[in-house]
N, C-alpha and C positions, 0 to 999 in steps of 0.2 A: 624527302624519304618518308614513308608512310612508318608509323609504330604499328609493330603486329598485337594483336591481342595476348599472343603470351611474352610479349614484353611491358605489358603496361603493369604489371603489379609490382615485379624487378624494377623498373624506373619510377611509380611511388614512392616505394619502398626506399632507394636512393635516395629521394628526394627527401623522406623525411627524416633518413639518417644526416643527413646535410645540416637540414633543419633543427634538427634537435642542437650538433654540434653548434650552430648559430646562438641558438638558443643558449646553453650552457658554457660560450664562452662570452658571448656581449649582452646579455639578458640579466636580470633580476636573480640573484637563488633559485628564488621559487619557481622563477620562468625554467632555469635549467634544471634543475632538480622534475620537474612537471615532464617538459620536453623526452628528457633522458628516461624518468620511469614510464612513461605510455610508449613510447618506439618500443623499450622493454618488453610492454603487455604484448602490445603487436608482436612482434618477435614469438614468444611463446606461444602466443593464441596462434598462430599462423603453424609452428612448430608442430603443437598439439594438433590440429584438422590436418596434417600433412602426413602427418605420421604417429597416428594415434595409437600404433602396437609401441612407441616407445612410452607411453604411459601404464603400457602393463607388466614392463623391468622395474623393478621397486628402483634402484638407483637413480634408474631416470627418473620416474616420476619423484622421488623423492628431492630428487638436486630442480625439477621443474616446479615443485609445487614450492620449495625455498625461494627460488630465484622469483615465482610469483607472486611470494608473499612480501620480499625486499621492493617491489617494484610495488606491488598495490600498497604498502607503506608510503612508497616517494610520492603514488600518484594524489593521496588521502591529505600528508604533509603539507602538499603545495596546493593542495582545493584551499585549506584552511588557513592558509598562510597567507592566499591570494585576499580572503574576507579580513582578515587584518591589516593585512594593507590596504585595505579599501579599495580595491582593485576589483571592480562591480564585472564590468565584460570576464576579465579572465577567471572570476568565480563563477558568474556564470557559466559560461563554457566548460570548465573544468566541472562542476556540478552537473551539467547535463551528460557527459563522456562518461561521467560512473551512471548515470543512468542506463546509457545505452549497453557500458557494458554488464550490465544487471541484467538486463532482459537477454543479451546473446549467453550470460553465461546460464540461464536457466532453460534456454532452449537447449544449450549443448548440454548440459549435467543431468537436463531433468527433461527427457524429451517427452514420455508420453505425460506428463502434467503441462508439457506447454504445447500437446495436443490438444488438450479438453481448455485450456486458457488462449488459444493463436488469437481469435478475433481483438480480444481484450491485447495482447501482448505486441502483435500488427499494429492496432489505433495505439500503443504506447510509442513504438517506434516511431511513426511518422509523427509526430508530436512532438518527439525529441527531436529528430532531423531539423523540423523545420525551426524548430527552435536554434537549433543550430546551424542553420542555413540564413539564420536575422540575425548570430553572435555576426557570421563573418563578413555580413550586409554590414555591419554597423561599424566594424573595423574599416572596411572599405570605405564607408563616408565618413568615417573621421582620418584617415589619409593612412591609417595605420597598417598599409601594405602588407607587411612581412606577416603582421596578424591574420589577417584576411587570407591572402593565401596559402598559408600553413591552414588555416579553418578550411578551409577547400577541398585543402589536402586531404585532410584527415577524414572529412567528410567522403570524398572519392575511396580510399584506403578501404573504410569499414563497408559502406556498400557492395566493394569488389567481397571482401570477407562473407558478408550477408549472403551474396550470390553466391558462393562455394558451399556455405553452408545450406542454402537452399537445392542445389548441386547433391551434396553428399548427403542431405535427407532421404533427396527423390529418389535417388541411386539403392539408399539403402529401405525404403518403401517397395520400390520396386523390388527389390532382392527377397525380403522381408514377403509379397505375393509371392513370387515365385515356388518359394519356401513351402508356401501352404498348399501351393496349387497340387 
């Protein structure tokens, strides 16, 4: 049976709720505490581009922007936690994921500054991909599966996000002409 396109983000999505629970019950703390706060982010970030008039009810935004801030604490906790443990890949990768979501959050918060910055902010992202496309190569050659394709994952996840967001710019560019015409 074929996946349609609007089921592959719902079966991601699945997937890294799974994951996460993996994570958070046979993993490290900081693995599950890491796991649990990024599905989090996701969760929210996915929320916010979906339904972005619920960011203009002060309750909501106000219970979104706690619940973001409880999750970007877990996600901060476990980068730093992983450099203590000497846990080199999962600091890595955890390190590069606050990157990427640094560049998406500044596209979304601060769109026309990450107009006059795309060229610079574009060569940032692919840089981080790929850097994180050799975290999950290296999970992979060292047998560490579950790593690896959770790295995958997650890598698929934000891409599909990236494209929405690229979606809902063009949409509102387009609108944004129209406007003026």
């Amino acid at each position: 049976m074929m996946l349609r396109a609007a089921h592959i983000k719902p079966t991601i999505f699945a997937l890294l709720a799974v994951n996460a629970i993996v994570f958070a019950t046979s993993g490290r703390a900081s693995e599950g505490l890491d796991a649990l706060a990024w599905f989090a982010l996701l969760a929210l970030f996915e929320i916010e581009t979906r339904r972005p008039h619920w960011t203009r009810i002060r309750r909501y935004a106000v219970a979104l922007g706690l619940l973001r801030l409880a999750a970007t604490a877990g996600v901060t906790v476990a980068a730093v936690a992983y450099l203590r443990e000497r846990e080199w890949i999962d600091a890595a990768n955890a390190w590069l994921w606050i990157g990427v979501v640094i560049v998406l959050e500044f596209d979304v918060r601060a769109p026309a500054l990450a107009a006059r910055w795309q060229r610079w902010l574009t060569g940032t992202s692919i840089v981080l991909y790929v850097a994180l496309a050799a975290v999950a190569l290296t999970w992979f050659a060292l047998g560490e599966w579950l790593d690896g394709y959770d790295a995958a994952l997650w890598i698929a996840a934000f891409a599909l996000i990236e494209m929405d967001l690229l979606k809902l710019s063009s949409a509102a560019g387009t609108e944004s002409a129209q406007l003026r015409s």
